[in-house]
C-alpha positions, 0 to 999 in steps of 0.5 A, spaced: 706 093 822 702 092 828 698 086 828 692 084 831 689 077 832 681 076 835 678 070 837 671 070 834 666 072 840 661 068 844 657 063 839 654 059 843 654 052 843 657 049 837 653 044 833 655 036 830 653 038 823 658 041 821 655 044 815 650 047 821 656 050 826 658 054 820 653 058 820 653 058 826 652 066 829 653 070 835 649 070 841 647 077 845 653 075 850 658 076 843 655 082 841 656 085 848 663 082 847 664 084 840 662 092 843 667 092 849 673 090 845 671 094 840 671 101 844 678 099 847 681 099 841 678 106 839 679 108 847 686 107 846 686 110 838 688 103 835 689 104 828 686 098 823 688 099 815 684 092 813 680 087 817 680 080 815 676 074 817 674 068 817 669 065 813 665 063 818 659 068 820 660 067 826 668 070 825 665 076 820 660 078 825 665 079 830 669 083 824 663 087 822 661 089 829 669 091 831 669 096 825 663 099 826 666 101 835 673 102 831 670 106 826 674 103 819 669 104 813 673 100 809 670 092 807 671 087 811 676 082 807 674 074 807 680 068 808 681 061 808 687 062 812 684 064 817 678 058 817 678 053 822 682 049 818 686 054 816 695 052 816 700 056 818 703 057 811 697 060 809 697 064 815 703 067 813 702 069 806 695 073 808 701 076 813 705 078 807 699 080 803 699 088 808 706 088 810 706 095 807 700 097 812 700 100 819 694 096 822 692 088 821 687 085 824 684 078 823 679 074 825 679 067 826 677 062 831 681 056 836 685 052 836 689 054 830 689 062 832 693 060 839 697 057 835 699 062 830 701 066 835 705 062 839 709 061 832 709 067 831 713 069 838 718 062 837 720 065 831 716 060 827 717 054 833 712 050 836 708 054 842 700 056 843 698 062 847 691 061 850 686 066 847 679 067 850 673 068 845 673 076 843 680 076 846 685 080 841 692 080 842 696 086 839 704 083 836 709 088 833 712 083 827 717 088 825 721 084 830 724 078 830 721 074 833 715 078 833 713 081 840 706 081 844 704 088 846 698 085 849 693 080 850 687 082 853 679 079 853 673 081 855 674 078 861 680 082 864 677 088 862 671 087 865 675 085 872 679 092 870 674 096 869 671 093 877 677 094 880 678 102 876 672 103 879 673 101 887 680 106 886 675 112 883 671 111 890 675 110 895 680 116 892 672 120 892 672 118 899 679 120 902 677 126 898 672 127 901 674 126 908 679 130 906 675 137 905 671 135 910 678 135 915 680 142 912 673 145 913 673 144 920 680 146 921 678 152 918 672 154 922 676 153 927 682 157 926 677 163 924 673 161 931 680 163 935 681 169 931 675 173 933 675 176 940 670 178 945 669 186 945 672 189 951 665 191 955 665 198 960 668 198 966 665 196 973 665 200 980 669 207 977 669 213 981 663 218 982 
């Protein structure tokens, strides 16, 4: 199984009430998140079978808007384990619960998803692995200990997407020079290859 975990996307600032910060949603930065990370999964034909969040509406929004760009129509599921307080041994039991799957992704929120992916690369020890809000990390867990695939966020596909940018100009321009090169050596061999006609001979006899 090919297991993805997200950090919920950009949820502005979190609030003292607890009962308030659960309730607490997205913001337009998130939303532009959600979309990016989302259409670098369909971009790379990421195969999702089950979407599982986090109780929170800021976790189930991120979900909703990733399986919309991801194109899954199934429902996104809701699990406790994947809650702020979520444990490690909930966390594993969910896991077990789509073993028999393809795609997994899961929803949840720091510090516990950095954590859960640490213990999944330790091979159930101590360890954390920094996420970035919206960022999705892709484990391969048939492995033992599971593997990172890769760890990306909105921030490094942003910084990508400048950098593909800058290569696809500057190979625009030395193609571009590099016409311009051959044009001008063409038209100068064609400019050799056309001589003067021979004109009538002067001071002939009568």
């Amino acid at each position: 199984m090919n297991l993805y975990l997200m950090r919920h996307a950009n949820a502005g600032v979190p609030r003292d009430n607890p009962v308030l910060d659960d309730k607490r949603g997205i913001i337009k930065e998130g939303k532009q998140q959600c979309l990016m990370m989302g259409r670098m999964l369909a971009a790379a034909g990421v195969q999702i079978d089950v979407i599982v969040s986090s109780p929170l509406k800021r976790a189930k929004q991120t979900a909703q808007f990733v399986a919309t760009e991801v194109g899954s129509e199934a429902p996104v599921l809701v699990s406790k384990a994947l809650a702020p307080d979520g444990e490690w041994a909930a966390f594993q039991e969910l896991i077990s619960q789509y073993a028999d799957r393809e795609g997994v992704l899961l929803v949840g929120h720091n510090p516990n998803m950095s954590q859960f992916l640490g213990r999944l690369l330790t091979g159930n020890g101590p360890g954390s692995v920094r996420m970035r809000k919206a960022g999705v990390a892709r484990v391969d867990i048939g492995r033992r200990p599971a593997q990172l695939q890769w760890l990306l966020d909105p921030r490094m596909m942003r910084s990508i997407a400048v950098m593909a940018g800058k290569s696809a100009r500057a190979l625009s321009a030395k193609a571009r020079a590099a016409k311009a090169k051959a044009a001008k050596a063409a038209k100068a061999k064609a400019a050799k290859s056309v001589k003067p006609k021979a004109g009538p001979a002067k001071g002939g006899k009568k």
